[in-house]
PyMOL Python script that loads the backbone (N, CA, C, O; Angstrom):
from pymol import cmd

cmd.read_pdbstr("""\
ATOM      1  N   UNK A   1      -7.429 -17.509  -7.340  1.00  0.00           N
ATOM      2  CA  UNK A   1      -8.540 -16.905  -8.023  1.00  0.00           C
ATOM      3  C   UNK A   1      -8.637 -15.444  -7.570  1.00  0.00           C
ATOM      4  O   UNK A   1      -8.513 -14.966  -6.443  1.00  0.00           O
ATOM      5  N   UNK A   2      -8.892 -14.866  -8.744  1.00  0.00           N
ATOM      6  CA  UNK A   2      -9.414 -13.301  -8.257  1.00  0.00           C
ATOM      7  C   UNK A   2     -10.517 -12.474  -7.890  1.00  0.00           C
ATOM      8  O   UNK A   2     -11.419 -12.405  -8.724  1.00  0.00           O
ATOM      9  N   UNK A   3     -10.648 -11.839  -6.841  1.00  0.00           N
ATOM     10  CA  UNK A   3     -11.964 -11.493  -6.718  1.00  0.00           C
ATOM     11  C   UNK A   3     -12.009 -10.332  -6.500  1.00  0.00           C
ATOM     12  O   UNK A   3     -11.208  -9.942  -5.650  1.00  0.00           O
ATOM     13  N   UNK A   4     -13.005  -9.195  -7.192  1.00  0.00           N
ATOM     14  CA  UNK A   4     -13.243  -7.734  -6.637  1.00  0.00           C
ATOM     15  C   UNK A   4     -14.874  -7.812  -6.053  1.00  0.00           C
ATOM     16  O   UNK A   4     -15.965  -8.248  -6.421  1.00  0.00           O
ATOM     17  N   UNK A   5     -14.164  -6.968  -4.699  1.00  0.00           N
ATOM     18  CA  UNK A   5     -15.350  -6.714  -3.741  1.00  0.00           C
ATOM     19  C   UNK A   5     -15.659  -5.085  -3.997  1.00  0.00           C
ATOM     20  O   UNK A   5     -14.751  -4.261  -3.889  1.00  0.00           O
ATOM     21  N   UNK A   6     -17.193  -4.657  -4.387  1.00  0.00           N
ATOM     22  CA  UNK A   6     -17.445  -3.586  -4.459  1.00  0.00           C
ATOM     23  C   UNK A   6     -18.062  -3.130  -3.154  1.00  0.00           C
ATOM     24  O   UNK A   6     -18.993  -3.812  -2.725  1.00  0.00           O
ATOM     25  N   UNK A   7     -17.687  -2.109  -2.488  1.00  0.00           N
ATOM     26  CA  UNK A   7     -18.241  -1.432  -0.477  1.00  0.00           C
ATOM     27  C   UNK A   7     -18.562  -0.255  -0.873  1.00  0.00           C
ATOM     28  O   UNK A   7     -17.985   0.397  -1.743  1.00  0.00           O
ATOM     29  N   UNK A   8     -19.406   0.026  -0.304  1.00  0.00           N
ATOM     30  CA  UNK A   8     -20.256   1.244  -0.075  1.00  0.00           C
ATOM     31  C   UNK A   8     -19.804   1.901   1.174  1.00  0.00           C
ATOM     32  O   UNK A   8     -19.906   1.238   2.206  1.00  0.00           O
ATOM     33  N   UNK A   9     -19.292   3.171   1.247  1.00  0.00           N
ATOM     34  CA  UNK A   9     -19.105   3.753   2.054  1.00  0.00           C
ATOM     35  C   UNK A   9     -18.252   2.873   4.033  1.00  0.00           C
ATOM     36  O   UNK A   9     -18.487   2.914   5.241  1.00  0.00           O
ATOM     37  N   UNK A  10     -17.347   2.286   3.129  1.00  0.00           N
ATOM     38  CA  UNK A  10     -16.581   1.669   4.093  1.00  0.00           C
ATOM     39  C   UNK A  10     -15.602   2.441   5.082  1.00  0.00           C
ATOM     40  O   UNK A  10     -15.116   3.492   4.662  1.00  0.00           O
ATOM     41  N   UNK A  11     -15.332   2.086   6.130  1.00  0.00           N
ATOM     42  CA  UNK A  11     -14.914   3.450   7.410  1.00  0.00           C
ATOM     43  C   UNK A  11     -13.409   4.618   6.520  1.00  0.00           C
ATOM     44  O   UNK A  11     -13.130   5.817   6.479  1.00  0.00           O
ATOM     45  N   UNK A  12     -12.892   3.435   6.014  1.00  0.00           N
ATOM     46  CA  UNK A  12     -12.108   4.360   5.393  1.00  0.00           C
ATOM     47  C   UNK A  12     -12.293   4.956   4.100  1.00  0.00           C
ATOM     48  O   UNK A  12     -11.222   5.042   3.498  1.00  0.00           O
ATOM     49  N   UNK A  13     -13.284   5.396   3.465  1.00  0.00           N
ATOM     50  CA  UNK A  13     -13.839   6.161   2.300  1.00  0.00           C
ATOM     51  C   UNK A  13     -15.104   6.040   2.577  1.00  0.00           C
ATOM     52  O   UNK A  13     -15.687   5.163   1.940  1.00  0.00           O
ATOM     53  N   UNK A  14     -15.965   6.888   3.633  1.00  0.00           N
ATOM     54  CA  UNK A  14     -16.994   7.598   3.868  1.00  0.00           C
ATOM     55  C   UNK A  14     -17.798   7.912   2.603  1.00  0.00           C
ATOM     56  O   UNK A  14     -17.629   9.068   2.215  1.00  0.00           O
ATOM     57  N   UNK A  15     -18.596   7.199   1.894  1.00  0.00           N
ATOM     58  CA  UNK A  15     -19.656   7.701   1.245  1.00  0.00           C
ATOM     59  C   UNK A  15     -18.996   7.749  -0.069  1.00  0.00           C
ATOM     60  O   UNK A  15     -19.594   8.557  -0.779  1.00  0.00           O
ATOM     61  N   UNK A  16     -18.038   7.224  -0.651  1.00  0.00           N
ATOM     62  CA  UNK A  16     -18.018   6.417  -1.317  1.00  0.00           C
ATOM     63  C   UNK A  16     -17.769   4.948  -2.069  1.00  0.00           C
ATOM     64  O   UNK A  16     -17.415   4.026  -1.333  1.00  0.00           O
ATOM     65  N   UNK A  17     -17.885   4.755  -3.081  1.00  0.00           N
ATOM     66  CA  UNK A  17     -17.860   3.454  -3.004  1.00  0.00           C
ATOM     67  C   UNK A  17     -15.979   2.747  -3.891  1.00  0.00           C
ATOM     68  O   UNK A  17     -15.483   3.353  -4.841  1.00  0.00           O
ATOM     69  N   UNK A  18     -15.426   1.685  -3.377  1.00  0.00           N
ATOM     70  CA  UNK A  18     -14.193   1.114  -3.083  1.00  0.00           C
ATOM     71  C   UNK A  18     -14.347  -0.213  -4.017  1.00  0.00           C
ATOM     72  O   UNK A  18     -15.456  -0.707  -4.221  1.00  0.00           O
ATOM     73  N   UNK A  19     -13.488  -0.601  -4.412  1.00  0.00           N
ATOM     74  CA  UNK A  19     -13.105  -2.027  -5.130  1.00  0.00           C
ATOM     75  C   UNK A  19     -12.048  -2.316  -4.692  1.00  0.00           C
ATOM     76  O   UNK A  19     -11.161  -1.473  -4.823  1.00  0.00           O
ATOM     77  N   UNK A  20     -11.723  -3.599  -4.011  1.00  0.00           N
ATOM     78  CA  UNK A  20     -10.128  -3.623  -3.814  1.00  0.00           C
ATOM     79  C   UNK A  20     -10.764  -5.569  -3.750  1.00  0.00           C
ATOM     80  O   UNK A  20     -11.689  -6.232  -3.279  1.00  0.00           O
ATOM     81  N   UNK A  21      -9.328  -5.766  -4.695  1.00  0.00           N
ATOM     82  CA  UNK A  21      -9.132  -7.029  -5.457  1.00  0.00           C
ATOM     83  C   UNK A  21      -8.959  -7.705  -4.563  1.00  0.00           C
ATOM     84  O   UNK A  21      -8.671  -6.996  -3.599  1.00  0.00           O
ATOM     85  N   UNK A  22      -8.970  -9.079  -4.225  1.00  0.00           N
ATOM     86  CA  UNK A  22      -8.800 -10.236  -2.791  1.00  0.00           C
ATOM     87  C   UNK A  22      -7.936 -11.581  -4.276  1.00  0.00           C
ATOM     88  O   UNK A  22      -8.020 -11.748  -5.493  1.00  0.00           O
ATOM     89  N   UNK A  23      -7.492 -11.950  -3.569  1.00  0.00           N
ATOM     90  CA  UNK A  23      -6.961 -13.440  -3.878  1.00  0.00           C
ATOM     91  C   UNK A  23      -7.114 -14.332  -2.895  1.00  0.00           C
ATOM     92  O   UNK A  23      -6.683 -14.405  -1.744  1.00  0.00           O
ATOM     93  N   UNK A  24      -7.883 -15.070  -3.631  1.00  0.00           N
ATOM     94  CA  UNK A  24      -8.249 -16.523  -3.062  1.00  0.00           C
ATOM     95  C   UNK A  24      -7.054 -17.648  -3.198  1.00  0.00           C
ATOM     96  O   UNK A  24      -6.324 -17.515  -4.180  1.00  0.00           O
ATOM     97  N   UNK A  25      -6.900 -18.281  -2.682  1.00  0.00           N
ATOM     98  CA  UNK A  25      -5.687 -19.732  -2.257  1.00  0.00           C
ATOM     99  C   UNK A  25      -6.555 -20.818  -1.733  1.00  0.00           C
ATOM    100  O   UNK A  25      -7.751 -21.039  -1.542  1.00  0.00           O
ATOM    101  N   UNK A  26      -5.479 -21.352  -1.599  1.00  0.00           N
ATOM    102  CA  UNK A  26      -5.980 -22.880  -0.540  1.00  0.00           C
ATOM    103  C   UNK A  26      -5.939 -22.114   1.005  1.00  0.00           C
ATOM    104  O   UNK A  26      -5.019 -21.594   1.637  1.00  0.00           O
ATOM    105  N   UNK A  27      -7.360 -22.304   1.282  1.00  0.00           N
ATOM    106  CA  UNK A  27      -7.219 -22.148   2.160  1.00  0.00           C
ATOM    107  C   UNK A  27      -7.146 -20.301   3.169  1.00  0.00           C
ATOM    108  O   UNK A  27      -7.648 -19.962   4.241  1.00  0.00           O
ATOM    109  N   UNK A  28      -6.294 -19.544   2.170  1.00  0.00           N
ATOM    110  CA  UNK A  28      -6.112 -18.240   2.410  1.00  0.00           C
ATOM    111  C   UNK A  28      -7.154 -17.130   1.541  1.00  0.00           C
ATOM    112  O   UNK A  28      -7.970 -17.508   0.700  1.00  0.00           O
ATOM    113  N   UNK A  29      -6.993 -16.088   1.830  1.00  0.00           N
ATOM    114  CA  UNK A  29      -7.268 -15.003   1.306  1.00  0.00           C
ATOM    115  C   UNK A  29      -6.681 -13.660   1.256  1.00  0.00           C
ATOM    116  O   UNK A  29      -6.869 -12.947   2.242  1.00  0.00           O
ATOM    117  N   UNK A  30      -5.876 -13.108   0.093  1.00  0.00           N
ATOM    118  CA  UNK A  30      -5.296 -11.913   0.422  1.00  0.00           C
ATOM    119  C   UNK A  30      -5.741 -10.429  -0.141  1.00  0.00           C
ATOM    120  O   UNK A  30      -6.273 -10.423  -1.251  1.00  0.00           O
ATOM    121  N   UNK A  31      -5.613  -9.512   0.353  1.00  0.00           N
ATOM    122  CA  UNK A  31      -6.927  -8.398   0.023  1.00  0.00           C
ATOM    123  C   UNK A  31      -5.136  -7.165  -0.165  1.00  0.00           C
ATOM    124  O   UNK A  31      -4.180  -6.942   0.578  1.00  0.00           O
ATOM    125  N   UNK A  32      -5.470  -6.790  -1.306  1.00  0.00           N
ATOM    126  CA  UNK A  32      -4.614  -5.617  -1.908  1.00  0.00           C
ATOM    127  C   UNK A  32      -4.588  -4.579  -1.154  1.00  0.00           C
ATOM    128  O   UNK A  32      -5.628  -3.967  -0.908  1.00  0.00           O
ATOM    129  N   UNK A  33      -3.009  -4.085  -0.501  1.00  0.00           N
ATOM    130  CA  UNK A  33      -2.876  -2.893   0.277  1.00  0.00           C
ATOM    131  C   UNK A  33      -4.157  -1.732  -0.362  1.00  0.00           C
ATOM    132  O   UNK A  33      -5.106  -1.637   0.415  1.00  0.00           O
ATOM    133  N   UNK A  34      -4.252  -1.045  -1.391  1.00  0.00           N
ATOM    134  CA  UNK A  34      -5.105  -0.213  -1.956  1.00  0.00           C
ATOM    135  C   UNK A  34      -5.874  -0.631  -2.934  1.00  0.00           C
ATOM    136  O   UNK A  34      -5.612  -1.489  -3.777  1.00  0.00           O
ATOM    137  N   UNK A  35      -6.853   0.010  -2.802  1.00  0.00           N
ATOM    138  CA  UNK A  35      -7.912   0.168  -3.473  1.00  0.00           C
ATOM    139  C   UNK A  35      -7.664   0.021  -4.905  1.00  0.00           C
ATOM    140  O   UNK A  35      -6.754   0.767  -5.268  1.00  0.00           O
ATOM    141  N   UNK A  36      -8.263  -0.827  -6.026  1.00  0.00           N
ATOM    142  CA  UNK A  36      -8.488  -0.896  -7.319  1.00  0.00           C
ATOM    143  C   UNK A  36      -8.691   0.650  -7.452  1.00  0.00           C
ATOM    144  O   UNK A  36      -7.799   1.361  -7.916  1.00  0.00           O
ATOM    145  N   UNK A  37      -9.810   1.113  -7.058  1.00  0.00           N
ATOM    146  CA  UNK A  37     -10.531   2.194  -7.277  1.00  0.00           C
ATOM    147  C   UNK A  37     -11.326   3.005  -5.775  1.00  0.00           C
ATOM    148  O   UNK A  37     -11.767   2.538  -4.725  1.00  0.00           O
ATOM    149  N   UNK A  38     -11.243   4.136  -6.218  1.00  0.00           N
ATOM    150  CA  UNK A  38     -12.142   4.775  -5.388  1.00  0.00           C
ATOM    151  C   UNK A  38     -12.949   5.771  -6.322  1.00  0.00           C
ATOM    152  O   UNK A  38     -12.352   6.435  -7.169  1.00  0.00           O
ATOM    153  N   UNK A  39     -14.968   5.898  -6.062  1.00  0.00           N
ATOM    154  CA  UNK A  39     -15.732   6.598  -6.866  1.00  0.00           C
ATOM    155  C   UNK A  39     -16.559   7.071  -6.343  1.00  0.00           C
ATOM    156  O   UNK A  39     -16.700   6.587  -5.220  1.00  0.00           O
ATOM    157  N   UNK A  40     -17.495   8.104  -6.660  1.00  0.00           N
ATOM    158  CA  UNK A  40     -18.496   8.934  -6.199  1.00  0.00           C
ATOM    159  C   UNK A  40     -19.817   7.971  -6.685  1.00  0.00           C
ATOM    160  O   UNK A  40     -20.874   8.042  -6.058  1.00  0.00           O
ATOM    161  N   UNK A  41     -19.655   7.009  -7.928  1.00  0.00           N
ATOM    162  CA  UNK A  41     -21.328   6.359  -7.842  1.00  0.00           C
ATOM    163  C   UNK A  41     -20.636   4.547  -8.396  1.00  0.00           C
ATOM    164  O   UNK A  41     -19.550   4.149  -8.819  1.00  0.00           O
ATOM    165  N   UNK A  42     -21.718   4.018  -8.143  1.00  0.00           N
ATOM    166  CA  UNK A  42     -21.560   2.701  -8.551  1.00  0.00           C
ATOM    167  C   UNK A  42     -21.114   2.643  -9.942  1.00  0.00           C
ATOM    168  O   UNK A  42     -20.002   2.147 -10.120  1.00  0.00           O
ATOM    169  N   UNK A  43     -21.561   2.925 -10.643  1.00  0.00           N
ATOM    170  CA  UNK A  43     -21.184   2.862 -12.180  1.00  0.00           C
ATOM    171  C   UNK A  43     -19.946   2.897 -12.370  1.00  0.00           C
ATOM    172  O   UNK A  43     -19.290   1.857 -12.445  1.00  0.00           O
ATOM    173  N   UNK A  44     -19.546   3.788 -12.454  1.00  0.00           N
ATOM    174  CA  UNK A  44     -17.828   4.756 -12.171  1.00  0.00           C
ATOM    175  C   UNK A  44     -16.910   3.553 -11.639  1.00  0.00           C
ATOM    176  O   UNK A  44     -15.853   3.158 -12.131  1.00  0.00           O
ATOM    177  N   UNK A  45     -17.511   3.124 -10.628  1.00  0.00           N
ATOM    178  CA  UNK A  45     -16.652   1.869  -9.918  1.00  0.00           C
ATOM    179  C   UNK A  45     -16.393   0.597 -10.526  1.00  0.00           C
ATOM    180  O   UNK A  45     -15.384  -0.103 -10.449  1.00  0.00           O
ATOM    181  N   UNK A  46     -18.055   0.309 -11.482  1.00  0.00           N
ATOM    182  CA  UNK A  46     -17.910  -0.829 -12.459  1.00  0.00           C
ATOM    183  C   UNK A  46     -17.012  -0.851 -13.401  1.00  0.00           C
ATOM    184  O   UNK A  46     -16.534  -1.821 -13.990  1.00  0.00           O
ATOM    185  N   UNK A  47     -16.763   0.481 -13.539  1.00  0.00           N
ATOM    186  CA  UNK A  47     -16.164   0.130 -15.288  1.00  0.00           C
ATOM    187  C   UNK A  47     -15.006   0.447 -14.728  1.00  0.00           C
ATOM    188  O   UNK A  47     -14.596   1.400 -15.391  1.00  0.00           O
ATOM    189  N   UNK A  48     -14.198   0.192 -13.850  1.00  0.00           N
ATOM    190  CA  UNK A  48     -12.763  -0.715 -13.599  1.00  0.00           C
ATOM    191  C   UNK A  48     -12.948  -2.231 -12.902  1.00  0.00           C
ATOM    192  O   UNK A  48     -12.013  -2.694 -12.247  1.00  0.00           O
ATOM    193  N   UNK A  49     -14.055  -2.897 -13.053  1.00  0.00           N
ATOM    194  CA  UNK A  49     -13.870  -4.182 -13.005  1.00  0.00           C
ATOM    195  C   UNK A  49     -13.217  -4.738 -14.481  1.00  0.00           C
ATOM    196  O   UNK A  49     -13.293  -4.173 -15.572  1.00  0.00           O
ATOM    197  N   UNK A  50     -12.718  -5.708 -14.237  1.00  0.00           N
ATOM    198  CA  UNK A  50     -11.753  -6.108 -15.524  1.00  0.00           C
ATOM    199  C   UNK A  50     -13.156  -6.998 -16.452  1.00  0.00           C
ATOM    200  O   UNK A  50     -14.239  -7.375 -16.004  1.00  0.00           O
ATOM    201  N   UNK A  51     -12.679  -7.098 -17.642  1.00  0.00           N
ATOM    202  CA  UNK A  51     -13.710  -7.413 -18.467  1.00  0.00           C
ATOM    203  C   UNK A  51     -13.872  -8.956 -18.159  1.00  0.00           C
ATOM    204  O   UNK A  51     -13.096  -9.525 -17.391  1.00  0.00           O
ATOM    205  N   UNK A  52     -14.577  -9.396 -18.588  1.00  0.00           N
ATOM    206  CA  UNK A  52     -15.347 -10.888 -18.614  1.00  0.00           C
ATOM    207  C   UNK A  52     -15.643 -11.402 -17.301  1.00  0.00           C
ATOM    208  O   UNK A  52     -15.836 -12.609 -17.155  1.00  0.00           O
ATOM    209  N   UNK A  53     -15.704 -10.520 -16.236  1.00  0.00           N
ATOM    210  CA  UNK A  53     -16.264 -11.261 -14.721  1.00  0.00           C
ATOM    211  C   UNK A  53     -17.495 -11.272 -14.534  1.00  0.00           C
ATOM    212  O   UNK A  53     -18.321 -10.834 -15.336  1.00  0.00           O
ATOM    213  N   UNK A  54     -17.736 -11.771 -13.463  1.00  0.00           N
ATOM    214  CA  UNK A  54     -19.407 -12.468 -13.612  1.00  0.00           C
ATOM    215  C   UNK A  54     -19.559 -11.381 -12.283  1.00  0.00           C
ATOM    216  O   UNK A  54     -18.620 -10.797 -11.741  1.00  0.00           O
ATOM    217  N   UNK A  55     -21.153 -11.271 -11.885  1.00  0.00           N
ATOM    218  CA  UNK A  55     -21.298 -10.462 -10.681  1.00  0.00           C
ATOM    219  C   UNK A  55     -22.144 -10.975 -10.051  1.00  0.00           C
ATOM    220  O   UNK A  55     -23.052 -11.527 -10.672  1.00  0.00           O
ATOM    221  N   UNK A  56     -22.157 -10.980  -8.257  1.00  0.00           N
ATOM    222  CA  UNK A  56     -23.113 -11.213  -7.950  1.00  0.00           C
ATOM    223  C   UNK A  56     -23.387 -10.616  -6.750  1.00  0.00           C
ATOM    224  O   UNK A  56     -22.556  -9.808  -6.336  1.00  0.00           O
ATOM    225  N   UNK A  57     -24.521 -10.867  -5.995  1.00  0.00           N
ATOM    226  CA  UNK A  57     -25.575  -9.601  -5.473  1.00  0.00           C
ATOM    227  C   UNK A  57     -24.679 -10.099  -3.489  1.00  0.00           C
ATOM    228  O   UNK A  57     -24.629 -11.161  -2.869  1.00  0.00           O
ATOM    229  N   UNK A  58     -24.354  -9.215  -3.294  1.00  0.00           N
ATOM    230  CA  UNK A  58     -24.067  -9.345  -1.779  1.00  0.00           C
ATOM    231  C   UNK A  58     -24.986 -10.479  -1.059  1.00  0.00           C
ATOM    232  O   UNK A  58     -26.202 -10.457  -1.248  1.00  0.00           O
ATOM    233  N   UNK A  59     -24.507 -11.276  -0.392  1.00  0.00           N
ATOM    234  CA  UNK A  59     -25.266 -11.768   0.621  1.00  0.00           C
ATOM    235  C   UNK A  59     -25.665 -11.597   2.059  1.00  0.00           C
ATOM    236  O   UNK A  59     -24.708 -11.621   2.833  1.00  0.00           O
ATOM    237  N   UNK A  60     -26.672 -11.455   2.522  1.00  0.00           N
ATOM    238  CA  UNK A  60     -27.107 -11.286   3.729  1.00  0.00           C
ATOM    239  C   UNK A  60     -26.200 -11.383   4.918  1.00  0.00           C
ATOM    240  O   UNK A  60     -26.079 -10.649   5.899  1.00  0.00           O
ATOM    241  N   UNK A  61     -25.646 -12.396   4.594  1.00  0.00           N
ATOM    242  CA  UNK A  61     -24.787 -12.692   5.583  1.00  0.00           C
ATOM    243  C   UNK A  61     -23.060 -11.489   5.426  1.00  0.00           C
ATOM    244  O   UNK A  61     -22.175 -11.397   6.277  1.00  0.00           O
ATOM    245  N   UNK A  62     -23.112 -10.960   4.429  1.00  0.00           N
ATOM    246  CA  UNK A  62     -21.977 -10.233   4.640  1.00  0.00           C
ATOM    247  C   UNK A  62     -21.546  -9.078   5.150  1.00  0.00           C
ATOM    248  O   UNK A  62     -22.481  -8.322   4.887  1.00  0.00           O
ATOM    249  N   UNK A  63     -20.627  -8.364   5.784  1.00  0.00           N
ATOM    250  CA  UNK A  63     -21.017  -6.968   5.722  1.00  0.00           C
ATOM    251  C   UNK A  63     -21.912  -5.834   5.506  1.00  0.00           C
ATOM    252  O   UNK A  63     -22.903  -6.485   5.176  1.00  0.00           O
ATOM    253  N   UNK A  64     -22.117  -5.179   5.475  1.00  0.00           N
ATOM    254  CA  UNK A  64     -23.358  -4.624   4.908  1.00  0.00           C
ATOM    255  C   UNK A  64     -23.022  -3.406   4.091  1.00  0.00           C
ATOM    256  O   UNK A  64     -23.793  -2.649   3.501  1.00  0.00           O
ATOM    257  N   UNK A  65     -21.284  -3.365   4.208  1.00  0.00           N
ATOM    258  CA  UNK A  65     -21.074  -2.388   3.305  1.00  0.00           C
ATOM    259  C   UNK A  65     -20.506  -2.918   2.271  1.00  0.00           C
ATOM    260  O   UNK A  65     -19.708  -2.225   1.638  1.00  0.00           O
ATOM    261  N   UNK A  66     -20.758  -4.149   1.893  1.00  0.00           N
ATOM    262  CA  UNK A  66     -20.001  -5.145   0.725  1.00  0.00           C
ATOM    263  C   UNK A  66     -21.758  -4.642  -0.142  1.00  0.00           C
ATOM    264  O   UNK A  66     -22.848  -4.561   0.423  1.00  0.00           O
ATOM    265  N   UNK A  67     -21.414  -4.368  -1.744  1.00  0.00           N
ATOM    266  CA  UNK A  67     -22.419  -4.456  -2.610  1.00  0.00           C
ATOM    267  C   UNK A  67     -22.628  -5.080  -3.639  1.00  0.00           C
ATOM    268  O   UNK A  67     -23.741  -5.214  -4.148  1.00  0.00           O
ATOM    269  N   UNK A  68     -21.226  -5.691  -4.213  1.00  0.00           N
ATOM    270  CA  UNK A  68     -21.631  -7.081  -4.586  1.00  0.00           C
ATOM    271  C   UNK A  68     -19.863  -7.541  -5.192  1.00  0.00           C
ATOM    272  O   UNK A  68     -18.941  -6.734  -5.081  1.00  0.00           O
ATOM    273  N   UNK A  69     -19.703  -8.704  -5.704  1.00  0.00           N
ATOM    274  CA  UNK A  69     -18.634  -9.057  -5.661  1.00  0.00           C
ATOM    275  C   UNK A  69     -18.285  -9.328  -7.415  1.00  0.00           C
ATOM    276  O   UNK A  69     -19.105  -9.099  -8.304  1.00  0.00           O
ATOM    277  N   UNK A  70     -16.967  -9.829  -7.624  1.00  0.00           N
ATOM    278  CA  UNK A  70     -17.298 -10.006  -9.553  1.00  0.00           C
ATOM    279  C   UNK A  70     -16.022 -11.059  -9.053  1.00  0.00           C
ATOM    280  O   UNK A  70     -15.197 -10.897  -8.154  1.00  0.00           O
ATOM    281  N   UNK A  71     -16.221 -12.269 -10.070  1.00  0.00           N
ATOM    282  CA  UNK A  71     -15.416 -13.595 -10.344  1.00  0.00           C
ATOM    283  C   UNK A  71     -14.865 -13.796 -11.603  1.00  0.00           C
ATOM    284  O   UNK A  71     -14.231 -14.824 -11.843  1.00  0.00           O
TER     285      UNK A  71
END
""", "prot")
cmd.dss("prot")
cmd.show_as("cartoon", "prot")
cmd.util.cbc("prot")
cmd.orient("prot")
């Protein structure tokens, strides 16, 4: 399964915000050498999520520079 994680100002892109795609497995998880994207505002960042994914709101428990994820 595919998943994009949207981060806010993560150590390696300071103040702005990052998408980089993860694959889910049994069991594993693998996160794409680079970045989907790199952008100056949230928006900008959305519209390279691929069409028909669902979104949802970061959880408490995650990172705190994770801002929300799309399935």
């Amino acid at each position: 399964m595919e998943v994009y994680v949207v981060y806010y100002n993560p150590s390696d892109y300071p103040g702005l915000y990052v998408i980089r795609r993860q694959v889910a497995g049994r069991g594993t998880v693998t996160t794409d050498r680079e970045p989907l994207t790199v952008a100056k505002t949230l928006n900008e960042a959305r519209r390279c999520i691929p069409a028909g994914l669902e979104r949802f709101q970061a959880s408490p428990d995650d990172d705190p520079v994770i801002v929300e994820t799309w399935f």
